[in-house]
N, CA, C and O atoms as CSV, one atom per row, in Angstrom:
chain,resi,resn,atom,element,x,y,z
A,1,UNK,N,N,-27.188,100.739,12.279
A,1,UNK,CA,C,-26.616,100.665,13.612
A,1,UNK,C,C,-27.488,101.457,14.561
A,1,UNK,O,O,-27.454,102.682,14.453
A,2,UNK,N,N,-28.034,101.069,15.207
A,2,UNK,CA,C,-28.595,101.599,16.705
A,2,UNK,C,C,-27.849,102.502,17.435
A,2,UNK,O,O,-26.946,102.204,18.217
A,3,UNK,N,N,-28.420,104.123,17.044
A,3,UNK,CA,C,-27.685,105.269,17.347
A,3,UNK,C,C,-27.423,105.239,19.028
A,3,UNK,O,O,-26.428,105.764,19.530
A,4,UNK,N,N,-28.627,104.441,19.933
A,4,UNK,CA,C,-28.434,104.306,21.600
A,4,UNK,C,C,-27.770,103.581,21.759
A,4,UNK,O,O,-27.638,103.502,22.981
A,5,UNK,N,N,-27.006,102.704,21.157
A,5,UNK,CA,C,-25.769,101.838,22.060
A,5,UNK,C,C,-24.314,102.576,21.704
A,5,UNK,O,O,-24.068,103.369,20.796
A,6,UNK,N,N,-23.443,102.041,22.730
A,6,UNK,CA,C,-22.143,102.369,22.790
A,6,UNK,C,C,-21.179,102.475,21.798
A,6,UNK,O,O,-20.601,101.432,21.493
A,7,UNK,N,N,-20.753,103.910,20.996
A,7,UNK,CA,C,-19.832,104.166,19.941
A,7,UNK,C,C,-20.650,104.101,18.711
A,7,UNK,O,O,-20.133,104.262,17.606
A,8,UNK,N,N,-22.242,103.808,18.909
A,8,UNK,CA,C,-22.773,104.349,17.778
A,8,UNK,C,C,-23.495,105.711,17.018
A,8,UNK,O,O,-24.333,105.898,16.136
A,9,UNK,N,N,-22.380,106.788,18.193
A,9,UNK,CA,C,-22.707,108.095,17.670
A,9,UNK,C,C,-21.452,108.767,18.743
A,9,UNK,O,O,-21.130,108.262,19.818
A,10,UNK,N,N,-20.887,109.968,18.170
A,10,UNK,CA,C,-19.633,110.555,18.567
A,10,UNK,C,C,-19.685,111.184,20.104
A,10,UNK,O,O,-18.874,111.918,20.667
A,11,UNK,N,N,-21.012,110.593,20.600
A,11,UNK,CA,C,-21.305,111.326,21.915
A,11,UNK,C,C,-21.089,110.180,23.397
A,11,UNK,O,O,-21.185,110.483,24.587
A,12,UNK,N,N,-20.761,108.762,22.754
A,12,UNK,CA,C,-20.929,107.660,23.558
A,12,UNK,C,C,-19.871,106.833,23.139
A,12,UNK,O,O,-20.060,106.301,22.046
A,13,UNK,N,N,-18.431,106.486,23.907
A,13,UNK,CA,C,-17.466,105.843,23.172
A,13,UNK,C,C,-17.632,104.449,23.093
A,13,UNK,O,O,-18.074,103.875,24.088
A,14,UNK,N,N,-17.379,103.864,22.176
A,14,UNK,CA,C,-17.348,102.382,21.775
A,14,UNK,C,C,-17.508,101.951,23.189
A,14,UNK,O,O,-17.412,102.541,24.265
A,15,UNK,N,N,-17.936,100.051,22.641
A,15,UNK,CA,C,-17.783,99.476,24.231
A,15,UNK,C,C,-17.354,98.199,23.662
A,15,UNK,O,O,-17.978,97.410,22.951
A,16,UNK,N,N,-16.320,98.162,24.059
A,16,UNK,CA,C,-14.978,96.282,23.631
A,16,UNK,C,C,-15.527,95.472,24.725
A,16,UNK,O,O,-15.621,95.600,25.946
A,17,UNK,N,N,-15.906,94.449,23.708
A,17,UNK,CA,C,-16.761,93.545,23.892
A,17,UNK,C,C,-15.650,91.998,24.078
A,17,UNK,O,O,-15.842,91.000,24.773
A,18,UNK,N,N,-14.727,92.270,23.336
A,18,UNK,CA,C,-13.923,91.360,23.470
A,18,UNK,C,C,-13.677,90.415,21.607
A,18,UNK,O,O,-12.826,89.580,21.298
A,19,UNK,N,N,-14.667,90.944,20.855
A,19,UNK,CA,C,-14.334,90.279,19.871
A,19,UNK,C,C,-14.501,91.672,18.652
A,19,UNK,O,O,-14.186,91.463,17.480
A,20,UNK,N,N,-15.032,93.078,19.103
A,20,UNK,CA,C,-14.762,93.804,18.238
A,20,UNK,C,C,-13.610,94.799,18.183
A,20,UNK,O,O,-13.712,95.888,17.617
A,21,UNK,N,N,-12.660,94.432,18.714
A,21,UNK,CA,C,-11.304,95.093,18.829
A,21,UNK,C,C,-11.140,96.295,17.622
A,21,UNK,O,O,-10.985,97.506,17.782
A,22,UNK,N,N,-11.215,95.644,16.575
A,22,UNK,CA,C,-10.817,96.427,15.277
A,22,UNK,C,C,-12.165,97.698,15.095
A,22,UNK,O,O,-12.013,98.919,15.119
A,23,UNK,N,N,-12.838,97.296,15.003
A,23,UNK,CA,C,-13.971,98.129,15.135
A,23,UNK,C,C,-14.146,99.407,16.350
A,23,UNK,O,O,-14.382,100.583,16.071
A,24,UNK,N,N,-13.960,98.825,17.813
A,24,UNK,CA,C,-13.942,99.578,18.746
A,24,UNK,C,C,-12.149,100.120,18.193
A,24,UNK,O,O,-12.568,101.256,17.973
A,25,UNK,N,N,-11.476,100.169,18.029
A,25,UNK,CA,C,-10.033,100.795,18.218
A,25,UNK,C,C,-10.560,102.368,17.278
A,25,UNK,O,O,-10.474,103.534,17.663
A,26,UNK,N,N,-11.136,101.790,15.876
A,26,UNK,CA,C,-10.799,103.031,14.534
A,26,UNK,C,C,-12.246,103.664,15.583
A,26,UNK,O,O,-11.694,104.628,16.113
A,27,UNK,N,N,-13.555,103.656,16.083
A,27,UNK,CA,C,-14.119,104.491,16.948
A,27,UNK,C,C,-13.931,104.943,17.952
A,27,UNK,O,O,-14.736,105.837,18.214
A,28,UNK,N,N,-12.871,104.660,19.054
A,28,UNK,CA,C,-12.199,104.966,19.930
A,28,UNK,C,C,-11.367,106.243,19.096
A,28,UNK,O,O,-11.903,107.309,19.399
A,29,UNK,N,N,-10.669,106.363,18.514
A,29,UNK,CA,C,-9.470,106.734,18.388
A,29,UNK,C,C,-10.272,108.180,17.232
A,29,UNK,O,O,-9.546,109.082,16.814
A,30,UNK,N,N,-11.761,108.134,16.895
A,30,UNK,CA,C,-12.519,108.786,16.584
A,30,UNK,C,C,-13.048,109.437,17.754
A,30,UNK,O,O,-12.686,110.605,17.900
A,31,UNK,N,N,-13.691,109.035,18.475
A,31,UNK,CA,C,-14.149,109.756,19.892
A,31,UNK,C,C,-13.440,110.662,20.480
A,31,UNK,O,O,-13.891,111.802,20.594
A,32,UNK,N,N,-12.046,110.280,21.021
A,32,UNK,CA,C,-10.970,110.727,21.829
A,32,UNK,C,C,-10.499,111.922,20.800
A,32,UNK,O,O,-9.737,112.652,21.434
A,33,UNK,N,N,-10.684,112.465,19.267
A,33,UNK,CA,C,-9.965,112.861,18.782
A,33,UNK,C,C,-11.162,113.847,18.787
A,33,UNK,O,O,-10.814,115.026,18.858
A,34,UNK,N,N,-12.487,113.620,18.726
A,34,UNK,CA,C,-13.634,114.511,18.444
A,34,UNK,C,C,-13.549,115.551,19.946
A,34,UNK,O,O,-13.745,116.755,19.776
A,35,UNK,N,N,-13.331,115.172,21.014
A,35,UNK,CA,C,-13.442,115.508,22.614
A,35,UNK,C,C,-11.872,116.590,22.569
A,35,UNK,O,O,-11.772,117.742,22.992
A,36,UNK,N,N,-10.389,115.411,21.663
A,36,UNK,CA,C,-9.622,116.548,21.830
A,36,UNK,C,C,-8.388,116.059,21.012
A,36,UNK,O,O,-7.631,115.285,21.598
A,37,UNK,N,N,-8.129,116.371,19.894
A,37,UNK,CA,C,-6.712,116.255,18.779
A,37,UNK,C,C,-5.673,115.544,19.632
A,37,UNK,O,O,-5.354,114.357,19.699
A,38,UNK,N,N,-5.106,116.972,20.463
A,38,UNK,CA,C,-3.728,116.767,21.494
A,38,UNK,C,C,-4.001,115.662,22.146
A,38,UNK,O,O,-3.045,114.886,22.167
A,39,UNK,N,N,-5.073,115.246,22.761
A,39,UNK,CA,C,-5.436,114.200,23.944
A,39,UNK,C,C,-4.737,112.601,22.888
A,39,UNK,O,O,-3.850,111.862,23.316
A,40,UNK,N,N,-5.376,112.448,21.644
A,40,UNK,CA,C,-5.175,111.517,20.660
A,40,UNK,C,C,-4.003,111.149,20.742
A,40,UNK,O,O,-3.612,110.133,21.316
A,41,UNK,N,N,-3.184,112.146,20.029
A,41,UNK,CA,C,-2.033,112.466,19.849
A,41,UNK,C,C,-0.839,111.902,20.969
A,41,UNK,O,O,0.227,111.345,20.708
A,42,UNK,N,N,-1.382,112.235,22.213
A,42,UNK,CA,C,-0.580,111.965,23.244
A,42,UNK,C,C,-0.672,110.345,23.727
A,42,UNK,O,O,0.319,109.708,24.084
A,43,UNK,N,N,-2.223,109.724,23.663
A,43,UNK,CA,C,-2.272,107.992,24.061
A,43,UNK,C,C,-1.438,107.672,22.970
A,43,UNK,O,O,-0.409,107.028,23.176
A,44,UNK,N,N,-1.820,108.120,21.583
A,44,UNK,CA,C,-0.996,107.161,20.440
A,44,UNK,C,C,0.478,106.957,20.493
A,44,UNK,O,O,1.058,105.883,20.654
A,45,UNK,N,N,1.344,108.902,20.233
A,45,UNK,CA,C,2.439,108.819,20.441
A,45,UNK,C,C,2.830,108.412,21.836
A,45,UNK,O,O,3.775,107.624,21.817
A,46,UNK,N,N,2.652,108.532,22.325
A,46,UNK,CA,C,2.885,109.160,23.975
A,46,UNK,C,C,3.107,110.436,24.229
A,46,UNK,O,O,3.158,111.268,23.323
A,47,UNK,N,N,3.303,110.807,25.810
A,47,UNK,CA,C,3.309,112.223,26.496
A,47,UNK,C,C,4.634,112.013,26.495
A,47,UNK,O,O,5.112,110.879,26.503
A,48,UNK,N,N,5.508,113.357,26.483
A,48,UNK,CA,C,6.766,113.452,26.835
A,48,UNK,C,C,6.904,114.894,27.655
A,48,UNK,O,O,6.733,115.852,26.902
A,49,UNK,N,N,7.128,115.189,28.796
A,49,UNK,CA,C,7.266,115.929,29.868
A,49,UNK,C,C,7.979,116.814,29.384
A,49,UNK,O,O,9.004,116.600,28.738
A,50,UNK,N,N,7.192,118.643,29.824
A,50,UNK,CA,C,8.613,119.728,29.416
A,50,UNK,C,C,10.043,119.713,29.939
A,50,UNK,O,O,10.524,119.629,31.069
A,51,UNK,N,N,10.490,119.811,28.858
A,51,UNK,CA,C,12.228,120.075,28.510
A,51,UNK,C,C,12.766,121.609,28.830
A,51,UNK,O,O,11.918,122.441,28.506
A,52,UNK,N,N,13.633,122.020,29.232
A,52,UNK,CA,C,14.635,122.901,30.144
A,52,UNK,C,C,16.279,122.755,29.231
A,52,UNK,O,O,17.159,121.894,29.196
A,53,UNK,N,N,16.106,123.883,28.682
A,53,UNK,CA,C,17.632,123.802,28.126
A,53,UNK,C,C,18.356,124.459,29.074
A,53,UNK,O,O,17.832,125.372,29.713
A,54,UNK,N,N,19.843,124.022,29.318
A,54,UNK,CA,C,20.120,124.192,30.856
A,54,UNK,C,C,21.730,124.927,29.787
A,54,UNK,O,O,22.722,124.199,29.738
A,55,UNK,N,N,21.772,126.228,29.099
A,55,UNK,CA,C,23.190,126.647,28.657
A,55,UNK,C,C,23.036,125.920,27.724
A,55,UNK,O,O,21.959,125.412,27.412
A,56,UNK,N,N,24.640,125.696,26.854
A,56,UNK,CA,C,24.804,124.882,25.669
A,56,UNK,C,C,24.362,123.377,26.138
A,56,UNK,O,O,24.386,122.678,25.125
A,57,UNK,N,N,24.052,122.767,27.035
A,57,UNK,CA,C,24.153,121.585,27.440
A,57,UNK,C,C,22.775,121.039,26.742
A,57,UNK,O,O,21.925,121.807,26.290
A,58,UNK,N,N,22.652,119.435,26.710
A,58,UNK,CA,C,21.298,119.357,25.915
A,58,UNK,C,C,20.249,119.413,26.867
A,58,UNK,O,O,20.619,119.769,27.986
A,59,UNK,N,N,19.065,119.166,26.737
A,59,UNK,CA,C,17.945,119.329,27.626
A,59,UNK,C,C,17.834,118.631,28.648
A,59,UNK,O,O,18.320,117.514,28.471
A,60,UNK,N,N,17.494,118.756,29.449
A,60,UNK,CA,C,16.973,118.196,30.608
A,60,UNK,C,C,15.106,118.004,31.211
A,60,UNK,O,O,14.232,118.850,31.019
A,61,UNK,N,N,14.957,116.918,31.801
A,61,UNK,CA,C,13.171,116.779,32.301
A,61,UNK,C,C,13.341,117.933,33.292
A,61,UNK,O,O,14.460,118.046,33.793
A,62,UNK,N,N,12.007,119.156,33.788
A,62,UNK,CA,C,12.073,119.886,34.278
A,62,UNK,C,C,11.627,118.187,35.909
A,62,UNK,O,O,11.148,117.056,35.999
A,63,UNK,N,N,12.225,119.223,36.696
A,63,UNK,CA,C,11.452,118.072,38.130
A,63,UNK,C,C,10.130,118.233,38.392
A,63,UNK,O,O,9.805,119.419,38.325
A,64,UNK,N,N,9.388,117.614,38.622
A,64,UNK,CA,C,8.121,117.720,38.822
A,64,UNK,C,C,7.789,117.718,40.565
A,64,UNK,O,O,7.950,116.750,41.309
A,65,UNK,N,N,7.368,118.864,40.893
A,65,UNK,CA,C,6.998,119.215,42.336
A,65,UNK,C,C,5.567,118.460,42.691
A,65,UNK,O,O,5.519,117.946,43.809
A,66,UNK,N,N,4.707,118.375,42.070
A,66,UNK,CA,C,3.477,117.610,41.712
A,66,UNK,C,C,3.064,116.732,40.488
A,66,UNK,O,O,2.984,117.267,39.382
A,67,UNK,N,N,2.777,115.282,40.658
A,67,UNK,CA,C,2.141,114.817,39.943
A,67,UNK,C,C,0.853,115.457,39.404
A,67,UNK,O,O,-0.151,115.397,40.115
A,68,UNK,N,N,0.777,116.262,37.822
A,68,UNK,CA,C,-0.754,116.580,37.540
A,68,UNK,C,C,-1.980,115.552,37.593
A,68,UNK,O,O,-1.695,114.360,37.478
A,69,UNK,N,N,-3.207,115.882,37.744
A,69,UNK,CA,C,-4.292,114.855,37.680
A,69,UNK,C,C,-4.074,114.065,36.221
A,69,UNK,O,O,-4.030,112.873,35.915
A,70,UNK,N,N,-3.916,115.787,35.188
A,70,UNK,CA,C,-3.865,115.350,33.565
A,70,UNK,C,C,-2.644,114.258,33.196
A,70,UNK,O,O,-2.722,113.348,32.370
A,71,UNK,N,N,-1.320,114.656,34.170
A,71,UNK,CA,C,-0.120,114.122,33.553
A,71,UNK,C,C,-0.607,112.593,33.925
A,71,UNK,O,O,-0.479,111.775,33.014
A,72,UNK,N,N,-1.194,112.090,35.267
A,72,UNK,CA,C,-1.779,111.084,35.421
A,72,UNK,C,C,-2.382,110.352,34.505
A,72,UNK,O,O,-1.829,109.326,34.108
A,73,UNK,N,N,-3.751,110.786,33.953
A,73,UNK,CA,C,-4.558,110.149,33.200
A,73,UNK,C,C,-4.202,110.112,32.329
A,73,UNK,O,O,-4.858,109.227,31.780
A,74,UNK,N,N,-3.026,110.750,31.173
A,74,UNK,CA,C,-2.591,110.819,29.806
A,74,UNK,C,C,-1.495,109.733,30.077
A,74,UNK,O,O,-0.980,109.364,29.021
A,75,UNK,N,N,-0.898,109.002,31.395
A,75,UNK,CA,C,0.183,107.758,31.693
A,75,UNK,C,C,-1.411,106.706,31.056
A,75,UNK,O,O,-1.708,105.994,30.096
A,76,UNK,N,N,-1.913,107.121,32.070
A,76,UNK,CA,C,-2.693,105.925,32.220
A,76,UNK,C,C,-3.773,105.191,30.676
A,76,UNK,O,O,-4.137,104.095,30.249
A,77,UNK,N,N,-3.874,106.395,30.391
A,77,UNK,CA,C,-4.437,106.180,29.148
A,77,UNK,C,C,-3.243,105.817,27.712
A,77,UNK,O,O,-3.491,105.637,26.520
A,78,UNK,N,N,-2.232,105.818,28.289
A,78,UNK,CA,C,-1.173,105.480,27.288
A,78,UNK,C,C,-0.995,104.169,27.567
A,78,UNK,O,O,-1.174,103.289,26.726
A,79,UNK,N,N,-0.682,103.984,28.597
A,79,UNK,CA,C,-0.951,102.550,29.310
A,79,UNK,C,C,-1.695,101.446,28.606
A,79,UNK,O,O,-1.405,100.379,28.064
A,80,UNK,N,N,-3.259,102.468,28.952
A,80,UNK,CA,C,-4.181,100.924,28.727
A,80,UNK,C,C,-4.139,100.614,27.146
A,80,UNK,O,O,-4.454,99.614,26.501
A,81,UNK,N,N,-3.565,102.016,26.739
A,81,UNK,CA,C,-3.690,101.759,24.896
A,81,UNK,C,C,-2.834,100.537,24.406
A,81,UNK,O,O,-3.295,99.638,23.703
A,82,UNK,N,N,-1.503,100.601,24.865
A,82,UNK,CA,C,-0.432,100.193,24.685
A,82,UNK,C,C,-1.121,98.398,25.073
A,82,UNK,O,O,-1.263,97.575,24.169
A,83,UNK,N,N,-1.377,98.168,26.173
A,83,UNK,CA,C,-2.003,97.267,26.835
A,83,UNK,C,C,-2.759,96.436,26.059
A,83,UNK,O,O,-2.544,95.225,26.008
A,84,UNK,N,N,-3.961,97.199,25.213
A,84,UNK,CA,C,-4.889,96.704,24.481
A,84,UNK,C,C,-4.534,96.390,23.509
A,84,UNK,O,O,-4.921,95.318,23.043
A,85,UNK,N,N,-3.610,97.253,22.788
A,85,UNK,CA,C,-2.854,96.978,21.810
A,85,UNK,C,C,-2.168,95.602,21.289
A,85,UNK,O,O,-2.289,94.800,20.364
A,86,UNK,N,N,-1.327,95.831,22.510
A,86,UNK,CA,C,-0.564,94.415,21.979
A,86,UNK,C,C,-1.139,92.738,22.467
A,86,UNK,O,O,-0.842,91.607,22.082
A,87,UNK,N,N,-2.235,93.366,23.652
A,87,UNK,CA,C,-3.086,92.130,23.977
A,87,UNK,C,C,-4.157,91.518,22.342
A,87,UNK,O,O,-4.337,90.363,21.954
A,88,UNK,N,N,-4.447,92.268,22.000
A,88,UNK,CA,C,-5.655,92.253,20.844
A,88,UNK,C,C,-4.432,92.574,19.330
A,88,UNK,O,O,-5.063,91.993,18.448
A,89,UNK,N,N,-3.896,92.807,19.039
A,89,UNK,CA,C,-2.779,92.664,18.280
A,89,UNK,C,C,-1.555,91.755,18.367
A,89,UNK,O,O,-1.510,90.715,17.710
A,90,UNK,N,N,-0.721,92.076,19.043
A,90,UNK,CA,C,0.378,91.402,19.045
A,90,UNK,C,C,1.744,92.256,19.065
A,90,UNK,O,O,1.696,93.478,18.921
A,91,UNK,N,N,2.871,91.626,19.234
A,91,UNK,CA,C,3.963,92.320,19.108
A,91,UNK,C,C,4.121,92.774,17.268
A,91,UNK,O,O,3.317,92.308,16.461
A,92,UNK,N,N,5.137,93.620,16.874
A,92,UNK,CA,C,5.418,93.421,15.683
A,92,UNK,C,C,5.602,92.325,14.849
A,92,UNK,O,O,5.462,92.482,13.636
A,93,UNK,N,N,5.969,90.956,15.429
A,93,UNK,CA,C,6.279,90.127,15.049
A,93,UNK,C,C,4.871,89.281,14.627
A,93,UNK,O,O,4.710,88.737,13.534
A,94,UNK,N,N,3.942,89.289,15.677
A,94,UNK,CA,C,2.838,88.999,15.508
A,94,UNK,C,C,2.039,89.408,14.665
A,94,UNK,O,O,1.306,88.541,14.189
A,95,UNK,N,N,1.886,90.643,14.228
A,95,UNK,CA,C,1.297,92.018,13.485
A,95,UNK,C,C,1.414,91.321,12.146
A,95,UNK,O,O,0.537,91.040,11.329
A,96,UNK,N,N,2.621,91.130,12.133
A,96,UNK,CA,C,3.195,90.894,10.405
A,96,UNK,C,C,2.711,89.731,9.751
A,96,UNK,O,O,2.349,89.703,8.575
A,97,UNK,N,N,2.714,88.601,10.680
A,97,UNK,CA,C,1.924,87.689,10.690
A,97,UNK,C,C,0.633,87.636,10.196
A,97,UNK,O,O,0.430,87.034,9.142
A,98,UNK,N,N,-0.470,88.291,10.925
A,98,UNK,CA,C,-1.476,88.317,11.233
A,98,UNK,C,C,-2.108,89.143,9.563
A,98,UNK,O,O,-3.050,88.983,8.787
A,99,UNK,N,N,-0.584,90.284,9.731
A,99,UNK,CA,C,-1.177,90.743,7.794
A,99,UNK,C,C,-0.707,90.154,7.073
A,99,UNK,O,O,-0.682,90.818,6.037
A,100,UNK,N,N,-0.126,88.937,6.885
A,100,UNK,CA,C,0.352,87.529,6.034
A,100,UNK,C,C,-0.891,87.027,5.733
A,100,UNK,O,O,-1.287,86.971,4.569
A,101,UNK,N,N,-1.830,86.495,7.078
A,101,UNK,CA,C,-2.544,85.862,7.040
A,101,UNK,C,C,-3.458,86.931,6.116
A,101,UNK,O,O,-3.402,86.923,4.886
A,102,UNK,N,N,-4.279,87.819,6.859
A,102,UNK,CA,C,-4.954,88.702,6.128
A,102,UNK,C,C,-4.714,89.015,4.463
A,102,UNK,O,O,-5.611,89.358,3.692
A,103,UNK,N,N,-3.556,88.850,4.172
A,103,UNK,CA,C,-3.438,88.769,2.994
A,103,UNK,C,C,-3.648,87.584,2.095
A,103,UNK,O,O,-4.125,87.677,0.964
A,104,UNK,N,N,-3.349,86.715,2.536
A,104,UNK,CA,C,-3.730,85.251,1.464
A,104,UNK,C,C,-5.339,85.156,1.708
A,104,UNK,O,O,-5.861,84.556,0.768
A,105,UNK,N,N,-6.038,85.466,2.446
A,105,UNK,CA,C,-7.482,85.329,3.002
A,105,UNK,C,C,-8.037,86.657,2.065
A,105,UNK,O,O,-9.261,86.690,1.939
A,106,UNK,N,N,-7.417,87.538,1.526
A,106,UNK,CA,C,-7.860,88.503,0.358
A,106,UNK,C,C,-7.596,87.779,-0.666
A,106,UNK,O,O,-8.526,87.483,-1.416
A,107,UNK,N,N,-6.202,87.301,-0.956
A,107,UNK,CA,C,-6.412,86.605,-2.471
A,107,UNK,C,C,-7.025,85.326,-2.618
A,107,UNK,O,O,-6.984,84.626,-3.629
A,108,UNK,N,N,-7.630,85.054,-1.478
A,108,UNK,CA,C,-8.341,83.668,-1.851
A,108,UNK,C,C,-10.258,84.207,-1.628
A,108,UNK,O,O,-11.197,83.419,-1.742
A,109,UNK,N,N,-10.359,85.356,-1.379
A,109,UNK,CA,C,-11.711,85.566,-1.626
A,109,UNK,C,C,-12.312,85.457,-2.556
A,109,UNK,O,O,-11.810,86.030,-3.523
A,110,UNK,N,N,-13.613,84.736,-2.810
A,110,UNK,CA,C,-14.408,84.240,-3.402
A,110,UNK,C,C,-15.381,84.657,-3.373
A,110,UNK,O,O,-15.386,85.127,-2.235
A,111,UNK,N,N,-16.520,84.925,-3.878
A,111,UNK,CA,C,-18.053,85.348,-3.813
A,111,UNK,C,C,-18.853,84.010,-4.005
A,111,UNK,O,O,-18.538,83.373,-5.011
A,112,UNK,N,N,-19.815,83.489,-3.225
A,112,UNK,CA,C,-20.007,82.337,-3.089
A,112,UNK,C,C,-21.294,82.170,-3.989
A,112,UNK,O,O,-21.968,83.173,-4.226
A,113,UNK,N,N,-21.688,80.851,-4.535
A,113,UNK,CA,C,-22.935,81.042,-5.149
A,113,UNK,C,C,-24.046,81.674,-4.494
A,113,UNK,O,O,-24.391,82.753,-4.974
A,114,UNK,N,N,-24.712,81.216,-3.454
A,114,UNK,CA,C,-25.522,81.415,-2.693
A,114,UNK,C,C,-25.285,82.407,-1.558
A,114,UNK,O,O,-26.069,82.518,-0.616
A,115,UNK,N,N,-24.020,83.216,-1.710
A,115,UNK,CA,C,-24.199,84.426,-1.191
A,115,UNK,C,C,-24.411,85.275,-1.345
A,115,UNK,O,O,-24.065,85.422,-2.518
A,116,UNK,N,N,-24.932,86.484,-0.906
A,116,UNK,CA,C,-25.698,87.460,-0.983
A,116,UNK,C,C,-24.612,88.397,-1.563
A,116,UNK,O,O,-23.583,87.725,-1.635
A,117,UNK,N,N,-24.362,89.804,-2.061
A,117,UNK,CA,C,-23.425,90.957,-2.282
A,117,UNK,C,C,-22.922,91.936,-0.909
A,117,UNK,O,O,-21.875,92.487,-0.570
A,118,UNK,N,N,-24.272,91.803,-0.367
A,118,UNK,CA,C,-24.050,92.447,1.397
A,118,UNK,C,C,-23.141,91.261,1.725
A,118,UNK,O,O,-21.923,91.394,1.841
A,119,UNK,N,N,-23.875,89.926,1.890
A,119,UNK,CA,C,-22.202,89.288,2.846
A,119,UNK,C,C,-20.842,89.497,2.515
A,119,UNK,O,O,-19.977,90.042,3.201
A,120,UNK,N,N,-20.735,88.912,1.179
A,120,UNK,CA,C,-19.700,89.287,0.718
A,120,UNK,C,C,-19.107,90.246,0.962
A,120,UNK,O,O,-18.053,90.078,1.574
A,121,UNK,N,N,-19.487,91.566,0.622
A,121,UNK,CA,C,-18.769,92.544,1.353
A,121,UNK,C,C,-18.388,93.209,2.341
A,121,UNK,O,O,-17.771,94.273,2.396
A,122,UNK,N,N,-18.930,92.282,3.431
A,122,UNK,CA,C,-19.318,92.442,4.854
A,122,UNK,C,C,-18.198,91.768,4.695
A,122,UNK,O,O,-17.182,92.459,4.773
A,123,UNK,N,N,-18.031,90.495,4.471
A,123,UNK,CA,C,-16.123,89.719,4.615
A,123,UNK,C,C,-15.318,90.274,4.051
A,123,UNK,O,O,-14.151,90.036,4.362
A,124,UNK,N,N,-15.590,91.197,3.040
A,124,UNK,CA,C,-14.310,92.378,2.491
A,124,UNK,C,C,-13.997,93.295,3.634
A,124,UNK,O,O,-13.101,93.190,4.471
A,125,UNK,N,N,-14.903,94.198,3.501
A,125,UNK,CA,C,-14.568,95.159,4.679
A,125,UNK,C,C,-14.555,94.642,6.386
A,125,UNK,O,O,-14.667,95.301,7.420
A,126,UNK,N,N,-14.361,93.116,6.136
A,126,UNK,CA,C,-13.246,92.662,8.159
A,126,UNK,C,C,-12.215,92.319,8.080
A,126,UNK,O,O,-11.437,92.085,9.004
A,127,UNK,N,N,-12.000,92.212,6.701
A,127,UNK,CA,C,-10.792,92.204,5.956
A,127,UNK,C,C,-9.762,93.409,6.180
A,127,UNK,O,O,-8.938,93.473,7.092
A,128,UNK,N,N,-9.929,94.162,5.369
A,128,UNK,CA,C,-10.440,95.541,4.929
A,128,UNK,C,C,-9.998,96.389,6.632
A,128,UNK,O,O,-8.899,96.923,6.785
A,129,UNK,N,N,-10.973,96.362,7.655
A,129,UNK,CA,C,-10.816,96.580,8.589
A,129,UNK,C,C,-9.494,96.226,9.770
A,129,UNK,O,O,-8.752,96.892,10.492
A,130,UNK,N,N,-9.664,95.141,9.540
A,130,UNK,CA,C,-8.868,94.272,10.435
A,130,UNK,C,C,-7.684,94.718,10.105
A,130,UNK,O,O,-7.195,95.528,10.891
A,131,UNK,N,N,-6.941,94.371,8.975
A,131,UNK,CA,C,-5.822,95.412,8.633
A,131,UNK,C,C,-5.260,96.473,8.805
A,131,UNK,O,O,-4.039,96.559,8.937
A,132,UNK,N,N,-6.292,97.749,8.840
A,132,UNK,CA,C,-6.251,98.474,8.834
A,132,UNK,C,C,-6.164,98.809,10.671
A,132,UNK,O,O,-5.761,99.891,11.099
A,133,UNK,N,N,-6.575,97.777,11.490
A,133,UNK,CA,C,-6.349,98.346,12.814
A,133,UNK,C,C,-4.858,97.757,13.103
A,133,UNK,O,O,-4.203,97.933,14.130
A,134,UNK,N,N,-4.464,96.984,11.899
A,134,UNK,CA,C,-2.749,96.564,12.450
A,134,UNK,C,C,-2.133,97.494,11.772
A,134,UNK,O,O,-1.261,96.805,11.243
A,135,UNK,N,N,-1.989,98.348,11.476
A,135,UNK,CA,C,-1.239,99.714,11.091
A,135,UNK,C,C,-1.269,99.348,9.462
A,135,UNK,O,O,-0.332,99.894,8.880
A,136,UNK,N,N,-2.044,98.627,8.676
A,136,UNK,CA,C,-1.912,98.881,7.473
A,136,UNK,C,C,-2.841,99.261,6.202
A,136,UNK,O,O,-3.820,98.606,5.843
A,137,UNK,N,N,-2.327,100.505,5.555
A,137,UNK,CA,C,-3.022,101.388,4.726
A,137,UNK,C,C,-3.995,100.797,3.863
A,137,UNK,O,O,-3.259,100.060,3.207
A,138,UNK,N,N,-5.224,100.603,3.383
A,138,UNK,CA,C,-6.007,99.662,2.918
A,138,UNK,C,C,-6.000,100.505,1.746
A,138,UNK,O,O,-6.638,100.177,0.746
């Protein structure tokens, strides 16, 4: 891999091209975590605003006198995740699907006469991959 292009070293984040989704997501989600854990943490789960216990009563959102720049960009970046997500994935419903498919396309893999051991395993691991960017443990 060509260390000068985009996401091929921890200093330059991926660049979605439109057909490497799975690839750009697990280096994305490498980048953002190398720069900052919490930052990760917060696009994936989401941000949830400090809490104010007000007496025995349960918590309450404190009011916010100012929108932060950060509280901004951690919406927005939850946003586009969420966004990309289910554009390039799917709903759950879709997901499950998609590892249906992924799965009969593993048990029907074949090693072809005239293919090489690199291809072959180049179609394992998009396999392999692809899965693994729909939330499942390979």
């Amino acid at each position: 891999m060509d260390s000068g292009r985009e996401g091929g070293s921890m200093k330059k984040p991926p660049l979605l091209d439109g057909i490497n989704y799975p690839f750009c997501k697990a280096r994305m989600k490498a980048f953002i975590k190398s720069v900052d854990e919490k930052s990760l943490r917060s696009i994936v789960i989401g941000w949830t605003p400090p809490m104010e216990k007000v007496g025995d009563k349960k918590e309450i959102k404190l009011k916010k006198k100012k929108t932060s720049g950060l509280q901004m960009k951690n919406d927005l970046e939850w946003d586009s995740w969420n966004i990309l997500e289910t554009a390039y994935e799917g709903t759950t419903p879709v997901k499950i699907s998609k590892l249906q498919i992924l799965t009969t396309r593993f048990e029907e893999l074949n090693m072809g006469e005239d293919e090489t051991l690199n291809d072959f395993n180049t179609r394992l691991c998009d396999i392999s991959n692809e899965a693994f960017s729909l939330g499942e443990n390979t």
